[in-house]
PAPANU-583799 format. One record per residue (C-alpha): residue number from 1; residue in three letters; z, x, y. Coordinates in steps of 0.25 Angstrom, whole numbers. Layout:
<zados>
{num->NUM; residuo->ala; pz->Z; px->X; py->Y}
...
</zados>
This chain:
<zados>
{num->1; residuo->unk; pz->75; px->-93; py->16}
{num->2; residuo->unk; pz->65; px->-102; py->11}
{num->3; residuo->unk; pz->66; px->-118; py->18}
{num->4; residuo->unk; pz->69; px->-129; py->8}
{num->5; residuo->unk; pz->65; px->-143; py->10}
{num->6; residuo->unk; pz->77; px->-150; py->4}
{num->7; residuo->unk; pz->70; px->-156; py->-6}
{num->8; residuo->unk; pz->79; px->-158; py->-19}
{num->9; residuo->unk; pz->77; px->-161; py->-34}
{num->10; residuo->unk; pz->81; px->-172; py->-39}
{num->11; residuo->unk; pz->91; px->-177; py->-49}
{num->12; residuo->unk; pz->82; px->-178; py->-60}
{num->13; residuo->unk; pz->76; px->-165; py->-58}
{num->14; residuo->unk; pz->89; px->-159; py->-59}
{num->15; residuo->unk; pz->93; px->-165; py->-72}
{num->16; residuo->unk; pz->80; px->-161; py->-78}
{num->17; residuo->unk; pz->84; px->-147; py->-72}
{num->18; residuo->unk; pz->99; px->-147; py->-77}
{num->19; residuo->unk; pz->93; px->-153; py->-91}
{num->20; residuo->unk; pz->82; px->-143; py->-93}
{num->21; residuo->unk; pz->92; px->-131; py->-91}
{num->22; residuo->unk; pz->104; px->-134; py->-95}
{num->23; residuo->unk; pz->110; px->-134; py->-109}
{num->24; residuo->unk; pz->104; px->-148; py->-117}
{num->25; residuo->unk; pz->94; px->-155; py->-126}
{num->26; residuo->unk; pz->82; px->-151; py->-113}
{num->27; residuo->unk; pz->84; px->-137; py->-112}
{num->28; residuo->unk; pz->73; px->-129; py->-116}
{num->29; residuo->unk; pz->66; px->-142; py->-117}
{num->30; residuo->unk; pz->59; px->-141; py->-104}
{num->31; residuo->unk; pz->49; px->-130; py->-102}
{num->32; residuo->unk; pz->42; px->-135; py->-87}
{num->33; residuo->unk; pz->49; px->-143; py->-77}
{num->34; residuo->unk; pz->39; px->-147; py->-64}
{num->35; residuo->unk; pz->46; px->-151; py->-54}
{num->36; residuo->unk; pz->39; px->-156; py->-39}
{num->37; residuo->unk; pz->42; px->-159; py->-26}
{num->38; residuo->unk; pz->41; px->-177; py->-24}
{num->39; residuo->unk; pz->46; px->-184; py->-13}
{num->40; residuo->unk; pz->53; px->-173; py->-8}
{num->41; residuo->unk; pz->60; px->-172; py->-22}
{num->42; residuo->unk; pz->59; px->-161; py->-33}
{num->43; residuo->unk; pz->57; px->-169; py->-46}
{num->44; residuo->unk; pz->53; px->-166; py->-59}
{num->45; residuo->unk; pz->39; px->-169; py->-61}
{num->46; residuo->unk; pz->36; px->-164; py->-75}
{num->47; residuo->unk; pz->41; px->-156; py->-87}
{num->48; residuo->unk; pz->38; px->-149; py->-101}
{num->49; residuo->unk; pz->43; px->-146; py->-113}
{num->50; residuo->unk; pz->44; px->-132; py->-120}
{num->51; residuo->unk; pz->35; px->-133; py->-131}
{num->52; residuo->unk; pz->35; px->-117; py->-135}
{num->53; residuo->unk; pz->38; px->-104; py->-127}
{num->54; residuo->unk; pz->37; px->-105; py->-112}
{num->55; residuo->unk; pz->24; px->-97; py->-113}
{num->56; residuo->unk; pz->19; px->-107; py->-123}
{num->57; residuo->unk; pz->22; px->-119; py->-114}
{num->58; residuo->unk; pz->20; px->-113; py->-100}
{num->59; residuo->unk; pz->4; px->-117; py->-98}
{num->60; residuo->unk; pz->5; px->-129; py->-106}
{num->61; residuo->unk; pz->18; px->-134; py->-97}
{num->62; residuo->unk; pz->16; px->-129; py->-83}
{num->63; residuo->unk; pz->0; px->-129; py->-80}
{num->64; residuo->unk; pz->1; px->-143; py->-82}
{num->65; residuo->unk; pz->11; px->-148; py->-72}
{num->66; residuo->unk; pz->3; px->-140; py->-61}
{num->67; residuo->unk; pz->-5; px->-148; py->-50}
{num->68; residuo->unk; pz->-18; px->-143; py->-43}
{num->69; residuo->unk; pz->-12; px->-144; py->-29}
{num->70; residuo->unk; pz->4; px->-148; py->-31}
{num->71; residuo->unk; pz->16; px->-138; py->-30}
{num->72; residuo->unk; pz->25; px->-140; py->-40}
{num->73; residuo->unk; pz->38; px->-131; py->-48}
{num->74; residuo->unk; pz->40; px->-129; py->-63}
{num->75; residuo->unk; pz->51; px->-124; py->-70}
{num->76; residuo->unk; pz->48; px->-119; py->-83}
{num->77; residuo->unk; pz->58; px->-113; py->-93}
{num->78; residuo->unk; pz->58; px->-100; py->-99}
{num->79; residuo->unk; pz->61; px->-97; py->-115}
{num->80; residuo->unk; pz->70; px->-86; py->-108}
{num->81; residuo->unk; pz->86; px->-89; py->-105}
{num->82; residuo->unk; pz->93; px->-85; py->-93}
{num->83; residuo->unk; pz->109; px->-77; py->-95}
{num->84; residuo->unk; pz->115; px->-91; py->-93}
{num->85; residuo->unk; pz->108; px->-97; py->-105}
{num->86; residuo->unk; pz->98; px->-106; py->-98}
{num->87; residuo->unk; pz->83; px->-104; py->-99}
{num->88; residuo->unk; pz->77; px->-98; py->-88}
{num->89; residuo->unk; pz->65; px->-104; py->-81}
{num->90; residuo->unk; pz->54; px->-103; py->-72}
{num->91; residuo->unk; pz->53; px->-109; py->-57}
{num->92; residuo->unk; pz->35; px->-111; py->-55}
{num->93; residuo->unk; pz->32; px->-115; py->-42}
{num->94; residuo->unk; pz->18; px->-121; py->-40}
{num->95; residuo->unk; pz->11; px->-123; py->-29}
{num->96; residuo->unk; pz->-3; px->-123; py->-28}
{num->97; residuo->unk; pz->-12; px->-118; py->-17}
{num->98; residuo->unk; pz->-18; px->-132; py->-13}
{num->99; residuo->unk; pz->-7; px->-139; py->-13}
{num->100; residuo->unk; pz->-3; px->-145; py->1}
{num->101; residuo->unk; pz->3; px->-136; py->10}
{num->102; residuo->unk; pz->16; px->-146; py->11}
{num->103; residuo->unk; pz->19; px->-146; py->-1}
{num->104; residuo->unk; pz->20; px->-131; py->-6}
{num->105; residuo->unk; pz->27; px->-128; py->7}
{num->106; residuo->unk; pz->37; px->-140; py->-1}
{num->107; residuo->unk; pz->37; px->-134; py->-14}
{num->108; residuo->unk; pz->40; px->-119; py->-8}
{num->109; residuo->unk; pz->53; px->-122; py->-1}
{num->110; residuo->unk; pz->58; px->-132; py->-12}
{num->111; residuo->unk; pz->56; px->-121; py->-20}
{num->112; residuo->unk; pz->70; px->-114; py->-18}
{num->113; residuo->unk; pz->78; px->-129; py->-20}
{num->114; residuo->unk; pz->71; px->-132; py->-34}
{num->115; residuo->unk; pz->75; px->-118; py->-39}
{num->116; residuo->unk; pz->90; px->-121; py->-35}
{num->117; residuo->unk; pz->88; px->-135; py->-41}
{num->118; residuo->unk; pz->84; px->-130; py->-53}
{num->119; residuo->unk; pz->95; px->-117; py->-55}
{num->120; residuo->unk; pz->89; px->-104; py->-49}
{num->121; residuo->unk; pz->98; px->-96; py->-60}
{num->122; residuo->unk; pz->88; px->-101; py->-72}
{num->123; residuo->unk; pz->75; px->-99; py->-66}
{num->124; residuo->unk; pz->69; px->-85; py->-70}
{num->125; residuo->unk; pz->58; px->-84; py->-62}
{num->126; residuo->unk; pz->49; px->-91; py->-49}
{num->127; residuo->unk; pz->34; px->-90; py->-51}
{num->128; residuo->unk; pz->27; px->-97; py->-40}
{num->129; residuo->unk; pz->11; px->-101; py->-42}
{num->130; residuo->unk; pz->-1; px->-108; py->-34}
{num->131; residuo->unk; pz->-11; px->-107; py->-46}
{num->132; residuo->unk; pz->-8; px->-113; py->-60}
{num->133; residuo->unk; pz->-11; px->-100; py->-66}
{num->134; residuo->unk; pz->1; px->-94; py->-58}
{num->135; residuo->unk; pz->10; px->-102; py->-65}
{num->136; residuo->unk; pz->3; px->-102; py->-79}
{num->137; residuo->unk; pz->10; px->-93; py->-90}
{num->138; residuo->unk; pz->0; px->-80; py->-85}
{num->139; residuo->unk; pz->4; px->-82; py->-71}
{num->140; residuo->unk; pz->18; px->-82; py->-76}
{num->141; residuo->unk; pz->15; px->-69; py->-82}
{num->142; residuo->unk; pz->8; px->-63; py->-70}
{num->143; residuo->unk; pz->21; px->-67; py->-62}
{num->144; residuo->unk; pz->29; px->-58; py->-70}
{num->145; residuo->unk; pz->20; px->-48; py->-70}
{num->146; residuo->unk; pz->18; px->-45; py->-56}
{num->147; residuo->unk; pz->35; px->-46; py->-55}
{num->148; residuo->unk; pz->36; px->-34; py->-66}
{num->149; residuo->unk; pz->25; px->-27; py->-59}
{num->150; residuo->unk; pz->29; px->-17; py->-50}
{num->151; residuo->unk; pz->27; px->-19; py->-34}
{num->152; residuo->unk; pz->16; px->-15; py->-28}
{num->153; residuo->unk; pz->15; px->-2; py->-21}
{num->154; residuo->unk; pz->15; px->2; py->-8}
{num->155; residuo->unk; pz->2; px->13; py->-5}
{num->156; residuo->unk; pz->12; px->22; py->0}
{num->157; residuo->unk; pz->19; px->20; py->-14}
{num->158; residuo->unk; pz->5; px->21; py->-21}
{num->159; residuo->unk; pz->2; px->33; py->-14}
{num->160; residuo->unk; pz->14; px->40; py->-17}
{num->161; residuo->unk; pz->13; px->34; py->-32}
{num->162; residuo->unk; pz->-2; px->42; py->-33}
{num->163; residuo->unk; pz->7; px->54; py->-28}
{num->164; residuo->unk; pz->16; px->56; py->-37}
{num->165; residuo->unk; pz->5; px->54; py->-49}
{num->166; residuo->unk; pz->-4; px->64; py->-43}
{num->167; residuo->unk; pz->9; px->74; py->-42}
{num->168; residuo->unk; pz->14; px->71; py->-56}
{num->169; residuo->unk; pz->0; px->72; py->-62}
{num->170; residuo->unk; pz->-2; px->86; py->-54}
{num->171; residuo->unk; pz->12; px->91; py->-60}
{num->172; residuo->unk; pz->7; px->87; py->-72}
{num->173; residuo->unk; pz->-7; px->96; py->-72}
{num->174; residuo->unk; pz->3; px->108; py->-67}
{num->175; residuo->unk; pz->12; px->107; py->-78}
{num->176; residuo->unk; pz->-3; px->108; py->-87}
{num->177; residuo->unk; pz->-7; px->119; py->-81}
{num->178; residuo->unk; pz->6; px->126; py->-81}
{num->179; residuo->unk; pz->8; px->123; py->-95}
{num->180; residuo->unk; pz->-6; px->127; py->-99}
{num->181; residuo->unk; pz->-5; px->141; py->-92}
{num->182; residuo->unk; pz->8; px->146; py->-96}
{num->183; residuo->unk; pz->8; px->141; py->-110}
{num->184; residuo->unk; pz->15; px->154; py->-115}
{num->185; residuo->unk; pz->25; px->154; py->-104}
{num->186; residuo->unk; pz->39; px->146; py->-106}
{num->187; residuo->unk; pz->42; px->134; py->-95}
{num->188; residuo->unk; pz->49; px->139; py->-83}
{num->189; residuo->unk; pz->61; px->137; py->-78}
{num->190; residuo->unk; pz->60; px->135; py->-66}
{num->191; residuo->unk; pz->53; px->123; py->-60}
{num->192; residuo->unk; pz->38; px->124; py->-56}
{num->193; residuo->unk; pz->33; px->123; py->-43}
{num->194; residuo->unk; pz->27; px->111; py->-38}
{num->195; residuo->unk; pz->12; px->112; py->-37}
{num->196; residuo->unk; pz->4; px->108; py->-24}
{num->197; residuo->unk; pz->4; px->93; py->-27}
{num->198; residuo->unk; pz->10; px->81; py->-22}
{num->199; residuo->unk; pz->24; px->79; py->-18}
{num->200; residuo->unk; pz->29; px->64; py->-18}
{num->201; residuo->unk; pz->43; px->69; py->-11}
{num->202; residuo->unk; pz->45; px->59; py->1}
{num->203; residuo->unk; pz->56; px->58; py->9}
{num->204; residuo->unk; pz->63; px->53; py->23}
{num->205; residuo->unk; pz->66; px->66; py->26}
{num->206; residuo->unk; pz->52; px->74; py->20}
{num->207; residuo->unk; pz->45; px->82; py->31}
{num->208; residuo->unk; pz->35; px->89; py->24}
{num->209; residuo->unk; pz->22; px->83; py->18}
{num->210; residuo->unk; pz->25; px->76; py->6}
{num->211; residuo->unk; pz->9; px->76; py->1}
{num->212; residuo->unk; pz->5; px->92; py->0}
{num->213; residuo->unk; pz->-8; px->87; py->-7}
{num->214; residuo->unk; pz->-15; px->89; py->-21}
{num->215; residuo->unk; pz->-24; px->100; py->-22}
{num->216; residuo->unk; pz->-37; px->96; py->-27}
{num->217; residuo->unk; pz->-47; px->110; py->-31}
{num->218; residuo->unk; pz->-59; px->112; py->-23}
{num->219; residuo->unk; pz->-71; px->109; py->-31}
{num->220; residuo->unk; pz->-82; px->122; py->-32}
{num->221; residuo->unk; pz->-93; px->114; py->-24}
{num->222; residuo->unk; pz->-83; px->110; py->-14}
{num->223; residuo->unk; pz->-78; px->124; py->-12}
{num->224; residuo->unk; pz->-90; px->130; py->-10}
{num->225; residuo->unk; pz->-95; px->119; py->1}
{num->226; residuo->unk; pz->-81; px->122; py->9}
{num->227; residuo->unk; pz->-84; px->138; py->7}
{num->228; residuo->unk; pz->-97; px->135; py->14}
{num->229; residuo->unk; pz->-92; px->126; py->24}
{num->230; residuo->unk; pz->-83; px->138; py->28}
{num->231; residuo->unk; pz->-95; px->147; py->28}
{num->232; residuo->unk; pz->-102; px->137; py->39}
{num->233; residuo->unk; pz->-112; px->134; py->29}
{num->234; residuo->unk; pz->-111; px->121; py->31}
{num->235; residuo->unk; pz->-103; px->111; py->39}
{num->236; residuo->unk; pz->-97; px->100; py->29}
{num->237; residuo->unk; pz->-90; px->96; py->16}
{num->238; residuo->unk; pz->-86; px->85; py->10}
{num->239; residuo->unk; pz->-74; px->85; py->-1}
{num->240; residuo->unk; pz->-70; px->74; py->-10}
{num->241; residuo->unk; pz->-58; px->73; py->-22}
{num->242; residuo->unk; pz->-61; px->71; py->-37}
{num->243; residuo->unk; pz->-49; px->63; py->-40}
{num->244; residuo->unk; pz->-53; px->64; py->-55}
{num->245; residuo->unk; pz->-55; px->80; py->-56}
{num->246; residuo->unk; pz->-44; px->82; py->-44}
{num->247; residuo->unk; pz->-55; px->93; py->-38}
{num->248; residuo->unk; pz->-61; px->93; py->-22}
{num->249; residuo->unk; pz->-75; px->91; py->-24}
{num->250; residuo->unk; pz->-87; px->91; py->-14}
{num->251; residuo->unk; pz->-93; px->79; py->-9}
{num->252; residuo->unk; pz->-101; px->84; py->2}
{num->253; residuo->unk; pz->-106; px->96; py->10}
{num->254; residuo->unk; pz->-117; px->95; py->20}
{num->255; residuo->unk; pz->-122; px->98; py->36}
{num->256; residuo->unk; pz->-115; px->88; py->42}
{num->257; residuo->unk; pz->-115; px->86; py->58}
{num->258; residuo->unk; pz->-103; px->77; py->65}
{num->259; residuo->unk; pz->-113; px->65; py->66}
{num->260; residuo->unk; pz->-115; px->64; py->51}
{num->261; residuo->unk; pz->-101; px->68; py->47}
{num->262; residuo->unk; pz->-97; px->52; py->46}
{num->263; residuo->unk; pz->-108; px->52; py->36}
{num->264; residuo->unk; pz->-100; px->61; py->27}
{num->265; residuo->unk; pz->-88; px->53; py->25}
{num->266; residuo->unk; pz->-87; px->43; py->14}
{num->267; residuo->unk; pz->-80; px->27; py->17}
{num->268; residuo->unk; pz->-74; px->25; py->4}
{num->269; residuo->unk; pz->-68; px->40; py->1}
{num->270; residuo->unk; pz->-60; px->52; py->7}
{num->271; residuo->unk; pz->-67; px->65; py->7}
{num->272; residuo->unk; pz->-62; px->78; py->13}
{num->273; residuo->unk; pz->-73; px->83; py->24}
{num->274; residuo->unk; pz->-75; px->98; py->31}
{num->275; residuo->unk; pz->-83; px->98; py->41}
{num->276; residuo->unk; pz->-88; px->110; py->51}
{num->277; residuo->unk; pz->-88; px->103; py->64}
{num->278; residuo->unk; pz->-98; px->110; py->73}
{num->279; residuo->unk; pz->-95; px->109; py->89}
{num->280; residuo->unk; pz->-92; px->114; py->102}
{num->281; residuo->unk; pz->-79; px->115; py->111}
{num->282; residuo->unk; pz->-78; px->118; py->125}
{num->283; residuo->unk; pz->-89; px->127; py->124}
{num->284; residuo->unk; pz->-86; px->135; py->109}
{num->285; residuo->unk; pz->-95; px->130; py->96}
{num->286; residuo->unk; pz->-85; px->127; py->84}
{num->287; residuo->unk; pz->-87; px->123; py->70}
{num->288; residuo->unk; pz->-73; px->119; py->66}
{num->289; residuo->unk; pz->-72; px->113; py->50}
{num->290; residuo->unk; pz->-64; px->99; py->51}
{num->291; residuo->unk; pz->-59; px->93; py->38}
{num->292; residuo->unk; pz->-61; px->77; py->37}
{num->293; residuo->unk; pz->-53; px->69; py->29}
{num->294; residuo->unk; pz->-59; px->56; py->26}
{num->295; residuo->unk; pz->-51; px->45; py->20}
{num->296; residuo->unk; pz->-56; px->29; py->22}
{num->297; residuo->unk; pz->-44; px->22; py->22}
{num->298; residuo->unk; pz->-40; px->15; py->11}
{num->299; residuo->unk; pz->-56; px->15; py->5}
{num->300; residuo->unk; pz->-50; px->24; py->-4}
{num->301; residuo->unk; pz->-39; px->23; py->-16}
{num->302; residuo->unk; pz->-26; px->28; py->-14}
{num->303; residuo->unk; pz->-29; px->37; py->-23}
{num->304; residuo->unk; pz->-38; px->45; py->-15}
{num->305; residuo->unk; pz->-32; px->44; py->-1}
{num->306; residuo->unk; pz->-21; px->50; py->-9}
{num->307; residuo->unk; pz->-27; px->61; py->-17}
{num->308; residuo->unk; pz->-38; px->66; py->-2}
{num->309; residuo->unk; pz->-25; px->64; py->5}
{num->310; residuo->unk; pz->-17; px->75; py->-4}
{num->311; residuo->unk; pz->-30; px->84; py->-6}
{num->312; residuo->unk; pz->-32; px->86; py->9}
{num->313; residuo->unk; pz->-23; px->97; py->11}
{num->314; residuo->unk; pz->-25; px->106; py->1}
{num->315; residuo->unk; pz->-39; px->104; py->2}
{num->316; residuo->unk; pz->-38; px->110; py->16}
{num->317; residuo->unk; pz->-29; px->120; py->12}
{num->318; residuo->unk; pz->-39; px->125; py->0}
{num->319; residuo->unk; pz->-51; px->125; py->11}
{num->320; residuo->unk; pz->-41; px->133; py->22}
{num->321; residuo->unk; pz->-36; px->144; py->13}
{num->322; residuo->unk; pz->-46; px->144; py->1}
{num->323; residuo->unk; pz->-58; px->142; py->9}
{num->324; residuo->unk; pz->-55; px->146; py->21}
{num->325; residuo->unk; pz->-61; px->133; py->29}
{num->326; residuo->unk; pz->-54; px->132; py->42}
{num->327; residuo->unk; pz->-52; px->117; py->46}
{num->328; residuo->unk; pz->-52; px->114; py->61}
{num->329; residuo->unk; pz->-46; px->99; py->61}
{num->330; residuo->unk; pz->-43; px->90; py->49}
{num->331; residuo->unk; pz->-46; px->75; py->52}
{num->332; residuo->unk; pz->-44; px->63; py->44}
{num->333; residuo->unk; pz->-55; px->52; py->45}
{num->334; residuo->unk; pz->-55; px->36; py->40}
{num->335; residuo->unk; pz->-68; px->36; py->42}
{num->336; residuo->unk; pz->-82; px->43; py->45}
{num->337; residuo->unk; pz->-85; px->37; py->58}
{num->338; residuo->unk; pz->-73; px->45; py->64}
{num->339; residuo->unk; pz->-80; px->58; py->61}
{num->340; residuo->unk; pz->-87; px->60; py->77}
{num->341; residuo->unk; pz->-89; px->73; py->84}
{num->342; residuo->unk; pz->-79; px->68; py->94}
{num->343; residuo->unk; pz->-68; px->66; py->84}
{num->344; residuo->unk; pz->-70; px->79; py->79}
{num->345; residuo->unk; pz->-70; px->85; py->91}
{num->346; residuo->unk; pz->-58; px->79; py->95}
{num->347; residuo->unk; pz->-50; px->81; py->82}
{num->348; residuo->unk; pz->-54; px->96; py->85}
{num->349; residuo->unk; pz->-53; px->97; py->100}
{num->350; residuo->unk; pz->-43; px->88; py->105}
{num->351; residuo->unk; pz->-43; px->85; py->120}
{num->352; residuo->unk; pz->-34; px->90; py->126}
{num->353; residuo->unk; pz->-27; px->82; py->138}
{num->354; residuo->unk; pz->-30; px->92; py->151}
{num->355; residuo->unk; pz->-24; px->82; py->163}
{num->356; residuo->unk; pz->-11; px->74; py->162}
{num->357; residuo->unk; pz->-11; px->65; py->171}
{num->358; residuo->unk; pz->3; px->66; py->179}
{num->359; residuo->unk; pz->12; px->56; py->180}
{num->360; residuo->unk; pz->10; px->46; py->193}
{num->361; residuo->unk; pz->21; px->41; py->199}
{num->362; residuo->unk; pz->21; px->27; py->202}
{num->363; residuo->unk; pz->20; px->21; py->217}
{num->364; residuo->unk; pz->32; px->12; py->221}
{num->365; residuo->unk; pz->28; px->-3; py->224}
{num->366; residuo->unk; pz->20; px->-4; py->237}
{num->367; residuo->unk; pz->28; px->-10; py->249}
{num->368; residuo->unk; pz->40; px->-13; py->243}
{num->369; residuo->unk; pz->46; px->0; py->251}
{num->370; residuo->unk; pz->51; px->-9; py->263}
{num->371; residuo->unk; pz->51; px->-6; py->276}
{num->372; residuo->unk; pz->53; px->8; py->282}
{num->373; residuo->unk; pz->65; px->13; py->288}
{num->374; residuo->unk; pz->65; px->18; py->301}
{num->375; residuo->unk; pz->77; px->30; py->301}
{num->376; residuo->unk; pz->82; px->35; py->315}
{num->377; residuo->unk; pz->84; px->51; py->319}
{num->378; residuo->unk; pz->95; px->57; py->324}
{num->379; residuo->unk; pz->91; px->59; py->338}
{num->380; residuo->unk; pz->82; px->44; py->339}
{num->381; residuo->unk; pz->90; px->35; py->348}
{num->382; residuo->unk; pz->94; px->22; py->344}
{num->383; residuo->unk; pz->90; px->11; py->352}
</zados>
């Protein structure tokens, strides 16, 4: 509940009110009424008459009666009626940015009072403004537009939206390619089965994994670098998305040693990594392939977070069963720094916590057991 100041209008300013708006020789007279805040007082401080269409008259009218650094309201009257027969207006609070401080805090809370003063049940609409061009004809314009205008989106929201278009426009290339290769054969009956896709089915009570992920084919140089990286021919590959052609292509393949393996990982893109990582454990030499998903953050648009997101898994699965690479760990990074030999080594071998430390029981406060007691035998005399 907004505070008001208790500053009232007075009893001209009503009977201009009531004569404007009420049945008479003045209504639809008036276009603009100004009205500001004097000697604690709202009193009319000027007024124009309607010369054509209240887009014809609103520049020529309104502009004028704003000041550089003075707040001020300006009821101007629509061509429009409302159900009860009276025109319906417009309620435009002005109040610049360098006016003093005082004042707009004044003019914001009498704000509510000069509505009720006025008759709430005739004004339309509020458009509030600290620039003449907010309150011009286009700015009234922009006003309406940003109410019809949907709400903005959550990134959750936007991310689901991007969803549901990749899954409707992969339905849509199925239904081609079904269409195309059975052209002699009638529709079935029953209902076709989902392909591997996206599934946008969310629920409180869904357990399983509501992405299953879009799977992008494996581009002929990409697939032959992943057969030799399987072969031990060399050590590391780099995979990037065409988001145009919808394919896996290759973005790099190179000897790469952990010290140089940062290098490898763009700042401004996500790229899926396979990388042989050569070391020794507690005595045995191992080469174990890790898989290193790089995504920086929100350096990227939603659509690819999204799209790498949705292509990891059957990308692994494809390099599992297809190619036969066996990956050792998958790690997700932010950034290439992260990539050390201790991080890896830790992400393969985990340390494991030999010696628990027992629980140690707490002494009682010292000296605060009294004195002791003395306790007599059976057989010791008493004195």
């Amino acid at each position: 509940m907004s505070h008001q100041t208790g500053i009232l209008a007075t009893d001209e300013l009503r009977e201009f009110f009531a004569a404007c708006k009420e049945g008479g020789a003045n209504e639809g007279r008036y276009r603009a009424i100004k009205v500001s805040i004097e000697n604690e007082t709202l009193v009319l401080s000027d007024s124009g008459l309607a010369d054509g269409t209240f887009e014809d008259d609103w520049d020529t009218l309104v502009l004028p009666m704003l000041e550089e650094k003075q707040p001020c309201y300006i009821f101007y009257r629509l061509d429009s009626r409302e159900s009860h027969g009276g025109f319906e207006w417009l309620f435009l609070a002005y109040s610049p940015d360098h006016a003093h401080i005082r004042e707009k805090m004044t003019y914001a809370a009498t704000r509510a009072t000069l509505k009720k003063e006025f008759g709430q049940s005739q004004i339309k609409e509020e458009v509030f403004g600290t620039t003449p061009e907010d309150i011009s004809l286009a700015g009234y314009h922009k006003h309406l537009q940003a109410q019809n205008a949907p709400a903005p989106l959550t990134e959750a929201e936007e991310e689901l939206k991007y969803i549901k278009q990749q899954e409707l426009q992969m339905s849509c290339i199925q239904d081609s390619r079904f269409s195309y290769y059975n052209r002699e054969m009638p529709p079935p009956v029953a209902p076709r089965p989902r392909m591997r896709g996206v599934s946008t089915h969310i629920h409180v009570e869904t357990r399983q994994q509501t992405v299953q992920g879009v799977a992008f084919p494996i581009a002929q140089a990409a697939m032959a670098k992943l057969q030799q990286l399987k072969l031990g021919q060399i050590d590391y590959v780099r995979l990037e998305l065409d988001m145009d052609r919808e394919t896996i292509e290759l973005s790099g393949a190179e000897d790469t040693t952990v010290q140089s393996l940062p290098q490898r990982v763009p700042e401004d893109h996500p790229r899926y990594h396979f990388f042989v990582f050569k070391h020794t454990h507690e005595g045995d030499y191992q080469e174990s392939v890790v898989f290193i998903y790089s995504m920086p953050g929100y350096k990227c648009s939603i659509k690819e977070r999204m799209l790498y997101s949705s292509c990891k898994a059957p990308l692994l699965d494809q390099t599992e069963h297809s190619i036969g690479i066996t990956v050792s760990k998958k790690v997700e990074i932010d950034d290439g720094a992260e990539l050390t030999e201790e991080f890896l080594m830790d992400e393969l071998h985990p340390k494991k916590n030999a010696y628990r430390e027992k629980f140690a029981r707490p002494q009682g406060p010292a000296g605060k057991r009294g004195p002791r007691r003395m306790i007599r035998g059976a057989n010791t005399p008493s004195s």
